[in-house]
C-alpha positions in Angstrom: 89.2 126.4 443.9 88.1 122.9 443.4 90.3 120.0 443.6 90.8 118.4 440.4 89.3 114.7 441.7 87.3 115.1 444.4 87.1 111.5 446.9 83.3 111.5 445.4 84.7 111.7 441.6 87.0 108.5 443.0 84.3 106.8 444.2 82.1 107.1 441.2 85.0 106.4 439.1 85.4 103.1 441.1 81.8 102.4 440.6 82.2 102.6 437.2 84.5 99.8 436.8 82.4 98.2 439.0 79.2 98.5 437.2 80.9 97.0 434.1 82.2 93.9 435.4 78.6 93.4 437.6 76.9 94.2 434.0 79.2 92.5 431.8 76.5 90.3 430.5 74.6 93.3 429.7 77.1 94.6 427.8 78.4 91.8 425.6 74.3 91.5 425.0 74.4 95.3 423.5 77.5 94.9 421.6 75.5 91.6 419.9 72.4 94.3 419.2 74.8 96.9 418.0 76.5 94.5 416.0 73.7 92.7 414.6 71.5 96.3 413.6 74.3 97.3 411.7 74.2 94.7 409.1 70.3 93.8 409.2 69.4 93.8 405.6 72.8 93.4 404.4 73.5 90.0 402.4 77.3 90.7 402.9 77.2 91.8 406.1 80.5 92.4 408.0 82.4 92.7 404.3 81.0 96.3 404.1 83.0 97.1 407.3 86.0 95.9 405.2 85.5 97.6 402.0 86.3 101.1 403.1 89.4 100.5 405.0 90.7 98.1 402.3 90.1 100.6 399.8 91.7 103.3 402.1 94.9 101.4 403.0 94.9 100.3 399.0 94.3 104.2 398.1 97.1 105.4 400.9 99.6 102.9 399.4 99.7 104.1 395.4 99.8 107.2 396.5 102.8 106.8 399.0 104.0 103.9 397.6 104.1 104.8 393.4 103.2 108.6 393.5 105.5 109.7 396.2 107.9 106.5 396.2 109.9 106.0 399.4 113.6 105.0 398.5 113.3 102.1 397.8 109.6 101.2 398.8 110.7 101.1 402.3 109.9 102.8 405.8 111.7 102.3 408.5 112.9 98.5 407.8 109.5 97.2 406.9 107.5 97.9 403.6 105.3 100.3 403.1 101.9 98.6 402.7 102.5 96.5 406.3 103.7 100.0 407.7 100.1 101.5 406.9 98.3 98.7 407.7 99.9 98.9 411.2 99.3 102.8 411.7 96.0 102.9 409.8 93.9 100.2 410.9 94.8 100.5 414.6 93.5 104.6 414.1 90.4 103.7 412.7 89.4 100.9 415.3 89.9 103.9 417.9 88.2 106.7 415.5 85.1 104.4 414.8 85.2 103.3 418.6 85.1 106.5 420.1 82.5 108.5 417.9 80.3 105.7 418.3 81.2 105.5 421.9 80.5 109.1 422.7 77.0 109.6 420.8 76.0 106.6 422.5 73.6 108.5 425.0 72.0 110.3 422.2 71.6 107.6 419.7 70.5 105.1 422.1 68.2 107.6 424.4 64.6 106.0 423.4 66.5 102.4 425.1 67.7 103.9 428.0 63.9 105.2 428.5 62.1 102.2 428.1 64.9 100.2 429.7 67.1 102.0 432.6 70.6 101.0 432.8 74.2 102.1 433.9 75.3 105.0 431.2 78.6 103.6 431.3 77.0 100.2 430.2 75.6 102.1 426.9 78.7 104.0 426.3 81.0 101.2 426.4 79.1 98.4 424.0 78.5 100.9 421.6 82.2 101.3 421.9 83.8 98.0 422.3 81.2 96.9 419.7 82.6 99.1 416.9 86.4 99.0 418.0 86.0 95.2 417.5 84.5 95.4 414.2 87.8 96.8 412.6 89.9 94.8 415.4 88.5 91.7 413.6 89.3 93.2 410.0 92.6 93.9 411.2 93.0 90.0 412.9 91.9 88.9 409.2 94.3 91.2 406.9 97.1 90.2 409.4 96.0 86.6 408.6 95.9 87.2 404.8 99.2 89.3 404.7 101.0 86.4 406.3 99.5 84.2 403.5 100.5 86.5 401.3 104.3 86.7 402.5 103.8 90.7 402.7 104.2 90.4 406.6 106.6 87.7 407.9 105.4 86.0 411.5 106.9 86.4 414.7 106.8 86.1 418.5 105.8 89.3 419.2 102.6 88.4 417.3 101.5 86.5 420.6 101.8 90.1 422.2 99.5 91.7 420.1 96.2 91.3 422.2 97.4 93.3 425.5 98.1 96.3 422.7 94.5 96.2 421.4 92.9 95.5 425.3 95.3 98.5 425.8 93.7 100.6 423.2 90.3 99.9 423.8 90.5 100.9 427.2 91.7 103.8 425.8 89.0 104.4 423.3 86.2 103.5 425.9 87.6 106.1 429.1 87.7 108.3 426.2 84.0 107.5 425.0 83.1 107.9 428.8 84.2 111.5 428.7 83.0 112.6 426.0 79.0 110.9 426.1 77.8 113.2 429.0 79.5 116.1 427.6 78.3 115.3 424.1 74.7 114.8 425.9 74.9 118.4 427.4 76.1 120.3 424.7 76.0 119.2 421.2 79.0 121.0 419.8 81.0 118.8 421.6 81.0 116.3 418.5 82.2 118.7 415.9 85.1 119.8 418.2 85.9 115.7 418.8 85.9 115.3 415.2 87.9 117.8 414.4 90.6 117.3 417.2 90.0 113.7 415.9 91.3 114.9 412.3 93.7 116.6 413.9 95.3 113.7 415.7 95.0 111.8 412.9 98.0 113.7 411.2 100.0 113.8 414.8 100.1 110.4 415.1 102.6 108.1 413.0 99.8 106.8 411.5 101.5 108.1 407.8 105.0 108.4 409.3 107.3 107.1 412.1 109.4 108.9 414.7 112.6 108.4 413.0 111.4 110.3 409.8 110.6 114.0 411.8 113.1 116.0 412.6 114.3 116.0 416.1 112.6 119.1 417.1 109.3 117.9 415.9 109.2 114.1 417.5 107.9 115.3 420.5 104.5 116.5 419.3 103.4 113.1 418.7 105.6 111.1 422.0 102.6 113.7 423.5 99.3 111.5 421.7 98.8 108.2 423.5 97.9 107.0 420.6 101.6 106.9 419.4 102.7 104.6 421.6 100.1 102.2 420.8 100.7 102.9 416.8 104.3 101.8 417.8 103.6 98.8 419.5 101.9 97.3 416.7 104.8 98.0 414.7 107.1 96.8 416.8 105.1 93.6 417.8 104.1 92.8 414.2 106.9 94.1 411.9 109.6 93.9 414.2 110.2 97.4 414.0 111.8 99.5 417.1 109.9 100.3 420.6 108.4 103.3 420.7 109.8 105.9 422.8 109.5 105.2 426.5 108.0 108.8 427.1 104.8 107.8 424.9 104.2 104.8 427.0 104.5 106.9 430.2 101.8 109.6 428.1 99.5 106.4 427.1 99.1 104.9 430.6 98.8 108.8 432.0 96.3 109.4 429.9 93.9 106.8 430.5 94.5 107.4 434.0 93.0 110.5 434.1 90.8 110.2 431.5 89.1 107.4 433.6 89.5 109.9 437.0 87.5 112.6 434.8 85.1 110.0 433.5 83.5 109.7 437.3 83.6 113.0 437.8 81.6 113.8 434.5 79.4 110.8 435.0 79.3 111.7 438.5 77.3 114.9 437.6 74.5 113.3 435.3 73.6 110.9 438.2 69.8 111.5 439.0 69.5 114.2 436.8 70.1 112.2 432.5 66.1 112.8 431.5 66.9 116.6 431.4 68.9 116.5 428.8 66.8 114.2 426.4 
């Protein structure tokens, strides 16, 4: 039977990271194009990429915080709003980041026609463009909330940037997994959007650890994105750690989700125009 990584796949996955820092111009060029096609006709531009999270986290709050009122109004030491913001905003920069990420190959096949380049180089602007679209509405709601007094500052604020390089590394080995098996076989974006809604509701995007039962904490120590969901709690509200198990699953995880991205782009090398 195969070996799980072959030294080939390690090569190509080496060649990946590679490829991105040789490119890098290239990319930060495509995440401007991405960027700037989104909002071409729009007079208010970037404030459409605000409305629907604001009116999410707004939505999320009554509901939780009137309808089904905490004792209180409080979650785990912090308030509720600053507890969503923290666990909703972080899931949709890595939602947004890694559908766009992944259909990158398809959406963007008539460029990589005309125009030959990496894969990975596609794959990750379209994904680092639209994780930093909501990274920036997050930056801005932090900002405002601090005006506000609904989120006091703290050192741990200065922390907060190696979370999100964290996370979108995550969301971009992701992204490199999923494009060529996207590009293949189609049906691969309605299983990622449902495992997607799926680990939306086994993350502590709507809860923390401390509120499951015991026997149930584990399910989401097991979802790298819990660790990073408790790092910006912890970093921002002051709330505690995560678990040290869920840090060991996040930095596992993109481990071998970058090992699996070479062997999968590894596989579409010399052969892409067949499946376009």
């Amino acid at each position: 039977m195969d070996v799980i990584v072959a030294p080939a796949d390690l090569r190509r996955s080496k060649l990946v990271l590679e490829t991105l820092v040789r490119k890098r111009h290239l990319v930060w060029a495509l995440i401007r194009r991405d960027v700037s096609s989104r909002f071409a006709g729009s007079r208010l531009g970037f404030f459409w990429s605000l409305l629907n999270p604001v009116i999410q986290l707004a939505s999320y709050g009554i509901i939780f915080g009137l309808i089904y009122a905490p004792a209180n109004g409080r979650v785990a030491g912090g308030s509720l709003v600053p507890a969503l913001f923290c666990g909703l905003w972080p899931w949709w920069a890595f939602s947004e980041g890694t559908i766009r990420g992944y259909a990158a190959l398809v959406d963007q096949s008539a460029l990589l026609k005309r125009f030959p380049m990496p894969i990975e180089v596609c794959v990750v602007a379209a994904a680092t463009s639209a994780f930093l679209l909501q990274i920036v509405g997050f930056a801005l709601f932090l900002i405002v909330f601090a005006l506000l007094g609904v989120v006091s500052p703290q050192m741990g604020w200065w922390f907060v940037p190696g979370v999100v390089v964290a996370q979108l590394v995550l969301v971009n080995v992701l992204a490199l997994v999923l494009a060529p098996l996207y590009l293949v076989v189609r049906d691969t974006g309605y299983v990622a959007n449902a495992c997607l809604t799926i680990g939306f509701f086994a993350s502590p995007v709507l809860f923390v650890f401390d509120s499951l039962p015991a026997g149930l904490r584990v399910v989401p120590m097991l979802n790298p994105m819990a660790s990073l969901i408790g790092l910006y709690r912890a970093l921002v509200l002051g709330q505690p750690w995560p678990p040290v198990i869920s840090l060991v699953v996040l930095v596992a995880s993109i481990t071998g989700l970058f090992l699996l991205a070479g062997r999968l782009l590894a596989r579409l090398d010399g052969v892409l125009d067949e499946y376009w």
